[in-house]
MIKOLNU-54522 format. One line per field, with one value per residue (C-alpha): residue number from 1; chain; residue in one letter; x, y, z. Coordinates in Angstrom, 1 decimal. Example, Ala and Ser with C-alpha at 12.3 -4.5 7.8 and 13.67 -1.06 7.14 Angstrom:
2
num = [1_2]
chaine = [A_A]
residu = [A_S]
u = [12.3_13.7]
v = [-4.5_-1.1]
w = [7.8_7.1]
# end
This chain:
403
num = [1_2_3_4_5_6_7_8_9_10_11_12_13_14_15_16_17_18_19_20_21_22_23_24_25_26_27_28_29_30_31_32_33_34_35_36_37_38_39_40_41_42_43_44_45_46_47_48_49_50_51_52_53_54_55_56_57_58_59_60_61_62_63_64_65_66_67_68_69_70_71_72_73_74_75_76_77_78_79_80_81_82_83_84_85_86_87_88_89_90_91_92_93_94_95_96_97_98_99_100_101_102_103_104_105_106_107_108_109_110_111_112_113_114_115_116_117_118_119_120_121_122_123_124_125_126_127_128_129_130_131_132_133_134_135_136_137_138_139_140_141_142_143_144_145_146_147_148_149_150_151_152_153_154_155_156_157_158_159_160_161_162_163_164_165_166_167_168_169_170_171_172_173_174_175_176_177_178_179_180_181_182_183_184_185_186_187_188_189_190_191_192_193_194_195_196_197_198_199_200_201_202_203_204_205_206_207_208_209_210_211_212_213_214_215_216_217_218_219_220_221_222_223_224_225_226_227_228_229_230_231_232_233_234_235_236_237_238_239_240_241_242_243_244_245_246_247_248_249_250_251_252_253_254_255_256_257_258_259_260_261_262_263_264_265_266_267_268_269_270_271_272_273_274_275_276_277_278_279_280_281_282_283_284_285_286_287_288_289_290_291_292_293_294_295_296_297_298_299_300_301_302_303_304_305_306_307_308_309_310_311_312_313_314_315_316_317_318_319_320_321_322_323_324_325_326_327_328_329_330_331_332_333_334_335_336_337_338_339_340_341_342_343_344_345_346_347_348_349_350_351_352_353_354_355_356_357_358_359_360_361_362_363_364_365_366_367_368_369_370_371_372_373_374_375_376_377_378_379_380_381_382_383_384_385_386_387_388_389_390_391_392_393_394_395_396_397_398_399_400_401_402_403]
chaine = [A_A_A_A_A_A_A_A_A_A_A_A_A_A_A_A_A_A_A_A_A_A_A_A_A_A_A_A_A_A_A_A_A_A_A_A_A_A_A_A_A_A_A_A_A_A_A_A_A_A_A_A_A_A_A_A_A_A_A_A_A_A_A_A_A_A_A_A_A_A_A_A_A_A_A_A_A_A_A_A_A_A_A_A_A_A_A_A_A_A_A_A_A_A_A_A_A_A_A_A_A_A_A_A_A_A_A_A_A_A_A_A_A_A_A_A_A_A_A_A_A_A_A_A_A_A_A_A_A_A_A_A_A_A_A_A_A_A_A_A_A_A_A_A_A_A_A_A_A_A_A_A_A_A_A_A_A_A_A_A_A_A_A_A_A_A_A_A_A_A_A_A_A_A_A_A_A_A_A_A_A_A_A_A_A_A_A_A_A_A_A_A_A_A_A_A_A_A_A_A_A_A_A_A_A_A_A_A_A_A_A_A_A_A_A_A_A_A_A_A_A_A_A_A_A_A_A_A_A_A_A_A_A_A_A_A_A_A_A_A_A_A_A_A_A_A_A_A_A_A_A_A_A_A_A_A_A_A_A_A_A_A_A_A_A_A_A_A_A_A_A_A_A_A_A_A_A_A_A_A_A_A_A_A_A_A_A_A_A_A_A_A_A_A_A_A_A_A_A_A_A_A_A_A_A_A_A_A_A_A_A_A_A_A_A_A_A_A_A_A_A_A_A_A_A_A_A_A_A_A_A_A_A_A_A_A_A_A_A_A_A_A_A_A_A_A_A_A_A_A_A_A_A_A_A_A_A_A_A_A_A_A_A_A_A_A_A_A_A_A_A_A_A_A_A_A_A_A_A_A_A_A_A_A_A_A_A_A_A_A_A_A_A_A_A_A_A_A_A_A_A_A_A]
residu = [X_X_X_X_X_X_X_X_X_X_X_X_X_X_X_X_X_X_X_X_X_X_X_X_X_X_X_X_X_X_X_X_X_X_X_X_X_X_X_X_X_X_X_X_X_X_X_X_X_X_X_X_X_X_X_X_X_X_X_X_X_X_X_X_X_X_X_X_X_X_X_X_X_X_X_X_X_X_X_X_X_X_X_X_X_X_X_X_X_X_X_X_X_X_X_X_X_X_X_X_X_X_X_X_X_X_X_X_X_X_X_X_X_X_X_X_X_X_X_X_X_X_X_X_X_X_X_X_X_X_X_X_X_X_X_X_X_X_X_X_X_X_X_X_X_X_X_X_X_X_X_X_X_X_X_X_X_X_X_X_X_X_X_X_X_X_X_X_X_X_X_X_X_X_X_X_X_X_X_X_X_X_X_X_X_X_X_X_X_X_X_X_X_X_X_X_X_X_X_X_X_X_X_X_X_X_X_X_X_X_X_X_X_X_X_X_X_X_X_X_X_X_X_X_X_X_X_X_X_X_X_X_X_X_X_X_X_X_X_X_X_X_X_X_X_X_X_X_X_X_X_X_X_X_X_X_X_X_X_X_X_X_X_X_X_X_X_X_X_X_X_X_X_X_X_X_X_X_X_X_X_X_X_X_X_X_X_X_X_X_X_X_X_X_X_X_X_X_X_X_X_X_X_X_X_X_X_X_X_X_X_X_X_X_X_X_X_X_X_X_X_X_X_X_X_X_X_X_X_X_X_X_X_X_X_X_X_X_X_X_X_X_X_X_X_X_X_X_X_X_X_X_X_X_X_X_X_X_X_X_X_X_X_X_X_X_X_X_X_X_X_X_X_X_X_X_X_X_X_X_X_X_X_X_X_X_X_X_X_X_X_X_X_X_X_X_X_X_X_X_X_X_X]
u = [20.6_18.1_16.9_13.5_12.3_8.7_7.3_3.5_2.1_-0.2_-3.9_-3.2_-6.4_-7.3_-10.7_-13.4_-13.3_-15.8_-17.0_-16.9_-20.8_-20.4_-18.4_-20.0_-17.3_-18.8_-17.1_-14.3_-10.6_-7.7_-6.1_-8.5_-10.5_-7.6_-6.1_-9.2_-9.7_-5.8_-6.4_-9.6_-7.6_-4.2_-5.0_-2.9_-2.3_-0.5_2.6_4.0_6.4_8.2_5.1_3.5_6.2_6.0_2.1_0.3_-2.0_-3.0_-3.3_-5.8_-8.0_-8.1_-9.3_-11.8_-12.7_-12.0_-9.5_-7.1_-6.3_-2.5_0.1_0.0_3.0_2.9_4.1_7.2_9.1_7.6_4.7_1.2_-2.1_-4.0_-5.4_-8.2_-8.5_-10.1_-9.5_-12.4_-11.3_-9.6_-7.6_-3.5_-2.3_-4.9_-3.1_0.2_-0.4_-2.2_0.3_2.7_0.9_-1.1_-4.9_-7.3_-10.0_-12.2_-13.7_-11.5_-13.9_-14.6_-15.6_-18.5_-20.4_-19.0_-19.7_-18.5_-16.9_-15.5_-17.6_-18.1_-16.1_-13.6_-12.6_-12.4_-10.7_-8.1_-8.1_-7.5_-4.9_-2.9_-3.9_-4.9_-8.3_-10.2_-9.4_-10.0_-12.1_-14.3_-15.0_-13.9_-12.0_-9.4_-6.3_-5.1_-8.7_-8.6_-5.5_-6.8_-9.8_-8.7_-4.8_-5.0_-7.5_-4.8_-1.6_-3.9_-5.5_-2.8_-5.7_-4.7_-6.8_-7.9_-9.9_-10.5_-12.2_-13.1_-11.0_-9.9_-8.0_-7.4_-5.2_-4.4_-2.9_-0.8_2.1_5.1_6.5_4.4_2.5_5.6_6.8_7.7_4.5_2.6_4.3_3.6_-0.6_-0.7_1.6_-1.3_-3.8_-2.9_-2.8_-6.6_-7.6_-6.2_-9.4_-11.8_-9.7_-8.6_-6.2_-3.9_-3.4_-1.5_0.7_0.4_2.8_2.2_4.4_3.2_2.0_-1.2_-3.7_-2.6_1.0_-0.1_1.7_2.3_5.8_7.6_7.6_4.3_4.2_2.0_1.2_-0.5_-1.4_0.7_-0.1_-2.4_0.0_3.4_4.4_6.4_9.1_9.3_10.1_12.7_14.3_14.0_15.9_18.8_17.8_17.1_14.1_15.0_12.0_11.5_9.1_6.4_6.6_8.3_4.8_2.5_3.7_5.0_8.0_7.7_10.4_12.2_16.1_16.6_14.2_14.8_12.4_12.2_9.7_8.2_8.4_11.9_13.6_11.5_12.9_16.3_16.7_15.5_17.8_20.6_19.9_19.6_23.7_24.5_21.5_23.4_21.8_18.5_17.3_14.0_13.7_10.2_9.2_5.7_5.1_2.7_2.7_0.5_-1.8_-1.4_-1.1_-3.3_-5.8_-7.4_-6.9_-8.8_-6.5_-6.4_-3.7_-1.4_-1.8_-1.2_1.6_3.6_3.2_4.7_7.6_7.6_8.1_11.0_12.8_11.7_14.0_17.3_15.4_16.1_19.4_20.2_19.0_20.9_20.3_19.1_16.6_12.8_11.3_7.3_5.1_2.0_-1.0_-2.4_-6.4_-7.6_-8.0_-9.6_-9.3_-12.5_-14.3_-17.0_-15.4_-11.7_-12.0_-10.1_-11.8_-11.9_-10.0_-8.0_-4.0_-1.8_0.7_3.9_6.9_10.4_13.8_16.7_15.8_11.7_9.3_6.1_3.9_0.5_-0.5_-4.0_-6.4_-5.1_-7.6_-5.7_-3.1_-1.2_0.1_3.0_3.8_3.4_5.9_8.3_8.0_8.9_11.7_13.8_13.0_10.8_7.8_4.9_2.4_-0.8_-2.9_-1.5_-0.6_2.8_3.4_6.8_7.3_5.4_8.1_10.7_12.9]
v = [11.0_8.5_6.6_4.9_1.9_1.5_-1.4_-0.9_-4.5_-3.2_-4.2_-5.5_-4.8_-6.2_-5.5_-2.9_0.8_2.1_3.9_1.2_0.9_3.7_1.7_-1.4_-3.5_-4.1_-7.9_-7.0_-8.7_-9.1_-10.8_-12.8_-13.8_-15.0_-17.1_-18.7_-19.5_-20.7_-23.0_-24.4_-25.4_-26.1_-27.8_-25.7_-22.3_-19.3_-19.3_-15.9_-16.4_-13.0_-10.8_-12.3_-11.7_-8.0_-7.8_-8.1_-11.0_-8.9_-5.6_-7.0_-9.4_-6.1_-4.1_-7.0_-9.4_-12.1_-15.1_-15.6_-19.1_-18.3_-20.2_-18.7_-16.7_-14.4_-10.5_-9.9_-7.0_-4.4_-1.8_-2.4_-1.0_0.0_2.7_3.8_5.9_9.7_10.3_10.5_7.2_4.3_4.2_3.9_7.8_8.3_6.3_6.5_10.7_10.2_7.8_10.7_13.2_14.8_13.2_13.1_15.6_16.1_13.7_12.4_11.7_8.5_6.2_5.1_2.9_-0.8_-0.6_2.3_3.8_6.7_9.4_9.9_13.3_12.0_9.0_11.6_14.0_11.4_9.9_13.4_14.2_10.8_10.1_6.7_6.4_4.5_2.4_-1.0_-1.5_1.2_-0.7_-2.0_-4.8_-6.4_-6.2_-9.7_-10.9_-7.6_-8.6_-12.4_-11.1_-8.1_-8.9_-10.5_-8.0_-5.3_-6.8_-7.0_-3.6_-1.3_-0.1_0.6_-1.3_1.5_0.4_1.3_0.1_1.3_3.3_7.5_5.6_5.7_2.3_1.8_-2.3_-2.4_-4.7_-4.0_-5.1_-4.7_-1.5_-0.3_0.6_4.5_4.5_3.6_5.8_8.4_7.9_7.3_11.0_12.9_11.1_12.4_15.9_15.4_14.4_17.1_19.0_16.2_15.2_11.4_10.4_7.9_7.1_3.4_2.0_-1.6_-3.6_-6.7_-9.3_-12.4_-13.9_-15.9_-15.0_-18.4_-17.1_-13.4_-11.6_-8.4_-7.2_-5.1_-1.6_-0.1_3.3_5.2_9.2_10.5_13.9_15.8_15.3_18.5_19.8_19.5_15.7_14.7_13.1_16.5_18.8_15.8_16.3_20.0_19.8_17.9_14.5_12.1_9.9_6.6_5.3_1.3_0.4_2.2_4.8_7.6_7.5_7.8_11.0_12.4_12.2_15.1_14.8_11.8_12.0_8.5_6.0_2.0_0.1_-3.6_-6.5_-9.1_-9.1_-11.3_-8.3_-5.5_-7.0_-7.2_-3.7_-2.6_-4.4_-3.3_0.1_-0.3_-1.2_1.9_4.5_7.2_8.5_11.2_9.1_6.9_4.3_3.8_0.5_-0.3_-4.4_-4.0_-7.9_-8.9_-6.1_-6.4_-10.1_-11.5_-9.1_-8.2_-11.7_-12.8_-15.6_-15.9_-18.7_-16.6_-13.9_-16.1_-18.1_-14.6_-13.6_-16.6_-15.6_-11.9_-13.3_-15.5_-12.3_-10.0_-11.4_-10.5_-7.2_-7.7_-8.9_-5.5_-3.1_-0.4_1.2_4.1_2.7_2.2_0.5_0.9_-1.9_-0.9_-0.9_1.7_-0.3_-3.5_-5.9_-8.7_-11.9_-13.3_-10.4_-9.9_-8.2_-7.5_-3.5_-2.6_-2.9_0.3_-1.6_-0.7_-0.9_-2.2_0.3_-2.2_-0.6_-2.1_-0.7_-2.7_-1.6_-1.4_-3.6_-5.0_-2.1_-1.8_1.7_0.8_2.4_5.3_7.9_8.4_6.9_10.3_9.1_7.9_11.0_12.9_10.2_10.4_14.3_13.6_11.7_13.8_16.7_18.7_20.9_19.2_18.1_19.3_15.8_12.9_12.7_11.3_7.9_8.5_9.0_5.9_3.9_4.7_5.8]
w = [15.4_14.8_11.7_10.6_8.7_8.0_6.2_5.1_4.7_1.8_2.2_5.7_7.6_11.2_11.6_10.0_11.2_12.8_9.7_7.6_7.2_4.7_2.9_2.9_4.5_8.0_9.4_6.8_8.9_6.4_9.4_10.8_7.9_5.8_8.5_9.2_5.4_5.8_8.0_6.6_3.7_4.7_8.1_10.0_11.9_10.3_12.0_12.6_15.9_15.4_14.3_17.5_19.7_18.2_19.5_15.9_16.8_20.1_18.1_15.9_18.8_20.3_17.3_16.5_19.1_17.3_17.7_15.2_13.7_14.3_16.1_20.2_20.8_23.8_22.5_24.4_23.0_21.1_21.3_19.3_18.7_15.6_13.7_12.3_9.0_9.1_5.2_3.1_0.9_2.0_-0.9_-1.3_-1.5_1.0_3.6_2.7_2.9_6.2_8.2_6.8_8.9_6.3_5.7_2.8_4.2_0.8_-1.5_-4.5_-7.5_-8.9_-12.0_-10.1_-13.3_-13.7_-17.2_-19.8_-16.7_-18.4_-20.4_-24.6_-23.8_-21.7_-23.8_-26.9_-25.2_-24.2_-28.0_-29.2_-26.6_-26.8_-31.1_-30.4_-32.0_-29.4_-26.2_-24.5_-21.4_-20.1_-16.9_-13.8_-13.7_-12.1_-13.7_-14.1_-15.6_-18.3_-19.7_-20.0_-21.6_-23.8_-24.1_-27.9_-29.4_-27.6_-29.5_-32.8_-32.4_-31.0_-28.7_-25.3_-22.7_-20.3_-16.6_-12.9_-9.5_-6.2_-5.9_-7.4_-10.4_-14.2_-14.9_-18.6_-19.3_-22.5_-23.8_-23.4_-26.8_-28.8_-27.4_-26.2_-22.5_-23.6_-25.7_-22.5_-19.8_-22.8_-22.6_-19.4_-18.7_-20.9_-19.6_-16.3_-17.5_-18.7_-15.4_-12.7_-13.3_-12.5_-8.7_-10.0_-7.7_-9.5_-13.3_-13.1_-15.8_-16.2_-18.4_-19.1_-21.2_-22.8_-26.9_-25.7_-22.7_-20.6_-20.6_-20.3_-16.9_-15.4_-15.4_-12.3_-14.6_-13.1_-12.5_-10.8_-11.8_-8.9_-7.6_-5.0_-1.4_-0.6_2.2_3.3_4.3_7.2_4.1_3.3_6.3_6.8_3.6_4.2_7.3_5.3_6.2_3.7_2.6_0.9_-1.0_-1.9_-4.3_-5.1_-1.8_-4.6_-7.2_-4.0_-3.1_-6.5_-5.9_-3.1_0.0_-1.6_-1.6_-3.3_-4.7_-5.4_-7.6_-6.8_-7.9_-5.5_-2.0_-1.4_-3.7_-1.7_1.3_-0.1_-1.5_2.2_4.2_1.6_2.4_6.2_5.7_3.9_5.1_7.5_10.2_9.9_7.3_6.7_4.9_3.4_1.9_0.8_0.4_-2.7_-3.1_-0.4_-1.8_-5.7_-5.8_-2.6_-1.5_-4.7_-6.3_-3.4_-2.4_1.5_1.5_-0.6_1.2_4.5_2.8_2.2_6.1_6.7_4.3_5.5_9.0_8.5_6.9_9.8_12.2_9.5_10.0_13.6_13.5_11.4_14.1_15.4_18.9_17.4_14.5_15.2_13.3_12.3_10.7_9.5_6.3_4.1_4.1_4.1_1.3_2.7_0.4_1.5_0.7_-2.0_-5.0_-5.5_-4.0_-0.5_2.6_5.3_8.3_11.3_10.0_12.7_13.9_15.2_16.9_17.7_19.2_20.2_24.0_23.9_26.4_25.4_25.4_24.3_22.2_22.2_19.9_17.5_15.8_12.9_10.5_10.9_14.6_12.6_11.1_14.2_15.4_13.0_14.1_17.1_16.6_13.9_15.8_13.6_13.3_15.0_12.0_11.9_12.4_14.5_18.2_18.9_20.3_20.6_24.4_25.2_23.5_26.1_22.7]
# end
């Protein structure tokens, strides 16, 4: 029996859907935009040799057009294409739910006004609930800058500092001393409670650390409350079936903790990395092993920072071929996004974007898997290959891959 590693490349986008329009992020490329910023300022070419040789340069100059300011290496063994998006947001449970076979078909609600995002009623409903007597915030922000600007008056106040973006979210920054790490999982545990009713997709703990703004930073304890996925997801009929689901990251928060057998925390990329080849030693077969690289995401896409974003494929690419090394004949593994986040792109919001969908087997050609319709491919895939109840969404790639 066979076992699966997936790696979602959070935020990795390679080219705008074709509903993108309605989202305002027509020309968005994660891709192709951040390596042509990368080599504006560093002079050179992204160099991904593995990632090439797996077909992700050619998956995304076929989803786009474009050229990509990366090193040329011809794809020679593995199958590539791309897929677009059909939930309604393009927003992380969305596409994490959707690549496992089960999409976002209705709309989730959202603090739509930049400033006093959230209600009179709502923010004393959530003082009552929680006893604090006010809050921080009110507006969308990005989460580094609202701890700079709001982190002192938070340690002096006790107030917790309370935020969202584009996207179906309720994020709520507080210290982790002196507001308390318990005290925030606490709020941020009612606070979810207060917003079932209203169809907010995520309320987001963020701990941060730090006496002074300049030496303010986020710590690796985030957690993430989120709503179950509205249908049965292929993690669970594979747990279900007595195989197991090994989450990495944050993989457990996005789907509540549904169809997850065992679940590994792990901060920055080199110990995401780690904590999934660890398990690809010990994982027995039937399994999958689910990581999601919230780094390139969390830390490059929304900071807007093209060369960090490049500078960590670089890093990601080196480790893929221990990845490689660690195959057995019966793993696939699956490389793929849950949106864009283009770093050169106005604002500090995802990006509605193809995803790459990259597969690899000891045995596989180069094969190219074209255009997909819908994240949930991978799902149906996954399906497929533990032998289960066909999904409802998704169409299997699985026979194309010679598996």
């Amino acid at each position: 029996m066979s076992r699966a590693i997936i790696l979602v490349i959070d935020g990795f986008g390679l080219g705008h859907a074709p509903d993108a329009e309605a989202f305002g992020d027509v020309n968005a490329n994660t891709f192709a935009n951040l390596a042509e910023k990368f080599q504006e300022i560093k002079g050179r070419p992204l160099k991904l040799p593995h990632l090439s040789k797996l077909g992700l340069v050619k998956a995304c100059q076929q989803a786009s057009g474009r050229t990509l300011c990366v090193e040329p290496v011809k794809p020679t063994k593995g199958a590539y294409g791309y897929a677009a998006e059909i939930s309604t947001g393009k927003d992380t449970p969305s596409g994490h739910w959707e690549m496992a076979g089960v999409p976002v078909l209705f709309d989730w609600t959202y603090f739509t006004d930049k400033k006093n995002s959230f209600s009179a009623e709502l923010m004393a409903q959530i003082n009552q609930a929680t006893g604090y007597a006010d809050m921080l915030g009110n507006c969308h922000a990005s989460g580094t800058d609202i701890i700079a600007n709001l982190g002192e008056q938070h340690i002096k106040t006790g107030l917790p500092i309370c935020y969202t973006s584009g996207d179906s979210v309720f994020q709520v920054a507080a210290h982790e001393q002196h507001f308390g790490l318990d005290n925030l999982y606490k709020y941020c545990q009612q606070v979810r409670v207060i917003l079932d009713p209203l169809n907010i997709g995520r309320v987001i703990a963020r701990p941060f650390i730090g006496e002074i703004p300049a030496d303010f930073e986020r710590t690796g304890n985030r957690r993430d409350y989120s709503v179950l996925p509205p249908a049965t997801t292929v993690l669970e009929k594979l747990t279900q079936a007595d195989g197991t689901v090994i989450s990495v990251g944050k993989i457990a928060d996005i789907f509540a903790h549904q169809g997850i057998s065992i679940k590994t925390k792990a901060t920055g990329l080199p110990a995401l990395l780690d904590a999934t080849l660890a398990h690809m030693k010990t994982a027995a077969d039937k399994s999958i092993i689910f990581t999601n690289l919230v780094n390139f995401d969390q830390d490059f896409g929304h900071r807007r920072d093209p060369v960090g974003f490049g500078e960590a494929l670089e890093y990601f690419d080196e480790r893929l071929a221990e990845f490689l090394d660690q195959m057995a004949d019966d793993d696939l593994l699956l490389l793929t996004a849950d949106h864009g986040c283009d770093p050169t792109w106005p604002g500090n919001d995802h990006t509605r974007e193809f995803v790459p969908v990259i597969a690899y087997h000891n045995h596989i050609d180069s094969i190219n898997l074209g255009q997909r319709n819908s994240f949930a491919d991978l799902g149906q895939t996954l399906a497929s290959l533990f032998t289960l109840d066909a999904m409802d969404y998704g169409q299997s790639f699985l026979d194309e891959l010679k598996f």
